[in-house]
N, C-alpha and C positions, 0 to 999 in steps of 0.2 A: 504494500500500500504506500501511500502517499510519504515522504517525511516533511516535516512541516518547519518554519524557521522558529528559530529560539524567541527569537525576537521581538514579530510581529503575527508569525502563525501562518505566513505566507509558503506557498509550495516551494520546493527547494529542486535544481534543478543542474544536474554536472554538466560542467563547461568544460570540452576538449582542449581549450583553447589555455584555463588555469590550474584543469585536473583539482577543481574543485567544484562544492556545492554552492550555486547562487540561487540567491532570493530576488524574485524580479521586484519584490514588494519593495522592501527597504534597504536594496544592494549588498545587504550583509552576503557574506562568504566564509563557507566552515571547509577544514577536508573531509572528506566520507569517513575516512577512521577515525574521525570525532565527534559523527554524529549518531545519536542514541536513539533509534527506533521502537520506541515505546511499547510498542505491537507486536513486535517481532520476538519469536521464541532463538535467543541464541544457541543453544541445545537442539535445536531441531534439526533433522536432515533434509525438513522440507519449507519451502516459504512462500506466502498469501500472493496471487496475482491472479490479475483482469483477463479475460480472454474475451481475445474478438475472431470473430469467425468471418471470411469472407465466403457470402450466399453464392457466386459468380462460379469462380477455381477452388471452393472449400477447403483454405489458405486458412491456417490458425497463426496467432500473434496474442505474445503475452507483452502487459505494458502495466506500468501503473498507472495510478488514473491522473498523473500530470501531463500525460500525453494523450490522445484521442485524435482521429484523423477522421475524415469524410472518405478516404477511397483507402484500396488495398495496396497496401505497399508492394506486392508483388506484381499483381496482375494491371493495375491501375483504374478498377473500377467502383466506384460509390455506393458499395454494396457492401459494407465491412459494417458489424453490427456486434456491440455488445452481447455476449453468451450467459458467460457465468463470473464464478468467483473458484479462481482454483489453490490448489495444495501444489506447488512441483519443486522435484526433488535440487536441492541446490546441488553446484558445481563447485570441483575443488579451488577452482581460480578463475582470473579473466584476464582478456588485455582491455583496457581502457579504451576509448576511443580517444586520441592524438591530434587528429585530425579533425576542423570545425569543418559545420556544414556548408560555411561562406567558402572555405579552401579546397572540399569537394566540388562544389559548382565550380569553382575555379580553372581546378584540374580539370572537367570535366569539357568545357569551352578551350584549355586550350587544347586538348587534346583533338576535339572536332570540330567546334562549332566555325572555326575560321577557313573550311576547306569548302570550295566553290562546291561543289554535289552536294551538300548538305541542306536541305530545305530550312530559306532560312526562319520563316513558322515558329522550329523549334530553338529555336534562340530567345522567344517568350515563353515558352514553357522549363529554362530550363532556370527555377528561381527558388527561393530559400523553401516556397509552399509546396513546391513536388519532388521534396527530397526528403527522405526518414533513414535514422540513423535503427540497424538492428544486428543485435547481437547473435552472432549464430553458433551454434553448437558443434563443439570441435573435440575429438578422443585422441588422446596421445597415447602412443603405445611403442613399445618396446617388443621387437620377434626375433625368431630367425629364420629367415625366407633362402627356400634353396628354386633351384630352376635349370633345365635342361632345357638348351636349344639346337632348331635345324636351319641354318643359314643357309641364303645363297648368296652370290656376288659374283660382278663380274671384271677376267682378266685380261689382258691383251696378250695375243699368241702372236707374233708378227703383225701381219696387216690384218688380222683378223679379233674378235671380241668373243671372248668363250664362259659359258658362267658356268663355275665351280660353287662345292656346296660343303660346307664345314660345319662341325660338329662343336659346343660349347655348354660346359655345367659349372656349375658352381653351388656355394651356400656363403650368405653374410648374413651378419647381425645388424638390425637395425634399431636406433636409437631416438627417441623423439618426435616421430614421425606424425605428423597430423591427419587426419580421418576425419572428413564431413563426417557429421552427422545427424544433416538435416536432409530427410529424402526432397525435400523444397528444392536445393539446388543439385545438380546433377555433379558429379566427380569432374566432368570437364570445364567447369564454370568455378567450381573449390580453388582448383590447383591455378589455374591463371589467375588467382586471387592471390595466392602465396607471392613470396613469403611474408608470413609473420612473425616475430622475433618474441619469444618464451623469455627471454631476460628483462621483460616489462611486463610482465603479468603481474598483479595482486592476488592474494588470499579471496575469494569470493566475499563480497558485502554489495547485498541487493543496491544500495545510495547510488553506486554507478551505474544503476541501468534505470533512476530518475530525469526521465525527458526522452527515452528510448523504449523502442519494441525489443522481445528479444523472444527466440525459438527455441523449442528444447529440444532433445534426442529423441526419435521413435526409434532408433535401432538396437536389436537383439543384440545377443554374443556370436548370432550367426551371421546376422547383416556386419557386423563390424569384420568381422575375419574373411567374411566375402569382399569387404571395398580395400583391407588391407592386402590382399593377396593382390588384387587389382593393379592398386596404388604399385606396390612393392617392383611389381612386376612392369608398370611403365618407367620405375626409378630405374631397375635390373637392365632393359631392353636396353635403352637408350643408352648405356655402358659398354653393354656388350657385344655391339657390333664395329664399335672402335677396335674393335681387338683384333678385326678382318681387315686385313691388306686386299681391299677390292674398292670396287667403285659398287654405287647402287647396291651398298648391302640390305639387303632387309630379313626377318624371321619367318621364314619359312612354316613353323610350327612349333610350339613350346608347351613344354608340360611345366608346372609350378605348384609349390605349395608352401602354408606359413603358420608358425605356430606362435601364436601372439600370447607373448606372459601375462599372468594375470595380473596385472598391476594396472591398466587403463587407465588416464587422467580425464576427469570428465572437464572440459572448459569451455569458454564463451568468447569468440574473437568477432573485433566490431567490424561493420560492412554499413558504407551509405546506399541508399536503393535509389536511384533517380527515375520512375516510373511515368510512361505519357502515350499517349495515342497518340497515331500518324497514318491515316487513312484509314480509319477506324479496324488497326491494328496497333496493339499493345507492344510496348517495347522495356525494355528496362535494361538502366546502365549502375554497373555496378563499382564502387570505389572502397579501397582497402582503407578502415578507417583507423590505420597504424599507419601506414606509409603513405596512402595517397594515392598509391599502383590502382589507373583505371580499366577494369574490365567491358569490353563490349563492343556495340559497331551503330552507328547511326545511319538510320534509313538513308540515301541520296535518293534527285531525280533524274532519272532514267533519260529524260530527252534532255538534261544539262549535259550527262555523259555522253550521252551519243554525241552531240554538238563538238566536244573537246575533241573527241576521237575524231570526228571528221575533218575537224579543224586542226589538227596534228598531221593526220594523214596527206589534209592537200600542202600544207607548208611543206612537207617532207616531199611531194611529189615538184613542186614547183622548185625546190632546192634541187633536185634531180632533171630538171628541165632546164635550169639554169645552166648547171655542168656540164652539159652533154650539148649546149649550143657554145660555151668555150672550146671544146672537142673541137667542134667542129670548124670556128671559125680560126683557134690557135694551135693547131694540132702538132705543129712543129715543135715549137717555144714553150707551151705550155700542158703537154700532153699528159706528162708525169704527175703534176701537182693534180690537176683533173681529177687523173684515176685515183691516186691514192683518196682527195677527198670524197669519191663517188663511191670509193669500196668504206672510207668511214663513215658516209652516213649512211653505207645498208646495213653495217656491221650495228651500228649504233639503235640505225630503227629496226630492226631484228632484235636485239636485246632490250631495248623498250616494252615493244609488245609482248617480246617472252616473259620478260619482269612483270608487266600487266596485267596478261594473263592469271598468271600465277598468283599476286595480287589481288585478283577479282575474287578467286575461287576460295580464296583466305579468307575475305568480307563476308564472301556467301556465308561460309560455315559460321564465323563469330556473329551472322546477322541473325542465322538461325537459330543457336544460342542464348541473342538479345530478344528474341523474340517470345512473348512469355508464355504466352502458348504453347513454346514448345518448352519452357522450361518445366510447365504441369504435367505435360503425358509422363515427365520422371517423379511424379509423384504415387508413394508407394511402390516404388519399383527402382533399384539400383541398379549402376554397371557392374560387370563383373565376369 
């Protein structure tokens, strides 16, 4: 519930910015570990909070009651309604949230909103009212993950390219490792959130999650050992194919498995949501609210792109029109300079496109991601 100021009885309210508790009433400022929640059983394993339910994506969010929103922080729809009065189980620690929500939006603009494709629309949506700060549910755990791999890769025989296939096992220990553990967001949306840094967490005391939502665990000891063997295993891969002297290594096929100690730390690491429609489709951009690291991809329009491209494309060709009437009329004197510049700009716009390319199909996927609809079909349901 609510803590209230010493003072004047005003709601009290953490500021990333002081890593303290303010009072909007009479400015006073306390730290959280020296504020006494009257209500609160310090002996309990578990602590009092609000739940809202969104009707829309049936999105749960606990908050105390100094915060209250009109839409759903995930989904972004005005459908989020008061439920109950719940019991849930505290966590061994948190990291704070570091990061204010003015230097979230911040992050957030520069990272998109100055790129021509970007509708600029959302440049008014992107302001202090459609952003919430929530804490989400994190297992730290300590295993030892073993894995066997079937590689391929390929090597140059003379003039020729041959793919060869290697064989790779191993077992490590890992230490520290973090585990969503909110089926809300999916594994590949957690880890491009990382890092977060464990030498800034506190003791749990509910005071820092006054003026914030925050999520708890739905997962098992079976869901946890499933997203850890996961995790482990894009940690493992990604190692293990440095070990191949080839080009284009990839895995073939791999067996894995993890035996996670029983020691699990349950915690709470903060995340801002910047939630909005954009042709009445839902989007949400996510920001690390320890570092600042923004997650996500913002809608563009489609016929600005085309435009650019077309508009690349004839510059490129009228540069190439250029050259080749030099050819022709200085082919003695100037022949050499010609060609060399006319092999650099196909080499160049070939590498362009190819970057582009590549580029596009990078956005698709992080759009799909950003896209919250698709972030729900992962709800109740984990990678693995």
């Amino acid at each position: 519930m609510a803590v209230l100021c010493s003072n004047c009885a005003g709601k009290l309210i953490f500021n990333p910015a002081t890593q303290r508790l303010e009072c909007a009433t009479c400015g006073s400022s306390f730290r959280p570990e020296d504020v006494e929640d009257k209500n609160a059983d310090l002996h309990s394993k578990y602590y009092d909070t609000r739940v809202y339910v969104c009707s829309h994506c049936g999105a749960e969010v606990i908050t105390s009651d100094t915060e209250a929103s009109s839409f759903c922080v995930y989904c972004g729809n005005p459908a989020i309604v008061f439920d109950r009065i719940s019991k849930e189980y505290k966590p061994d620690g948190l990291i704070p949230f570091q990061v204010t929500k003015e230097e979230a939006i911040k992050n957030i603009k520069t990272r998109f909103l100055k790129n021509p494709i970007i509708p600029k629309e959302i440049m008014g949506k992107c302001v202090p009212e459609n952003i919430r700060g929530i804490y989400v549910p994190y297992w730290i755990i300590n295993a030892d993950y073993t894995e066997a791999d079937y590689l391929s890769g390929k090597v140059k025989r003379g003039k020729h390219t041959e793919t060869r296939y290697y064989s790779r096992a191993g077992e490590i220990a890992v230490k520290n490792v973090p585990i969503d553990g909110s089926n809300i967001l999916n594994d590949d949306i957690s880890r491009k959130l990382e890092p977060f840094y464990l030498e800034d967490s506190k003791t749990f005391d509910e005071d820092y999650l006054n003026g914030f939502y925050s999520n708890t665990s739905d997962m098992n000891y079976f869901d946890l050992k499933k997203s850890a063997a996961y995790r482990c295993h894009k940690m493992y891969a990604d190692e293990i194919v440095k070990t191949v002297k080839a080009k284009d290594v990839k895995i073939v096929d791999s067996i894995y498995w993890v035996d996670v100690h029983d020691d699990p730390i349950y915690m709470m690491f903060p995340v801002w949501f910047f939630t909005f429609k954009y042709e009445d489709k839902p989007y949400t951009i996510l920001v690390n609210g320890q570092s600042g690291k923004v997650v996500g991809t913002m809608p563009w329009q489609k016929k600005r792109v085309v435009a650019i491209t077309l508009a690349t494309f004839i510059l490129v060709m009228a540069l190439i029109a250029v050259i080749i009437t030099g050819l022709i009329q200085n082919w003695l004197l100037l022949s050499s300079i010609f060609v060399y510049a006319l092999a650099g700009i196909t080499v160049l716009g070939s590498y362009s496109f190819t970057r582009g390319f590549v580029g596009l199909k990078r956005i698709h996927k992080n759009l799909r991601l950003t896209q919250s609809e698709d972030i729900f079909k992962f709800v109740k349901k984990r990678q693995g």
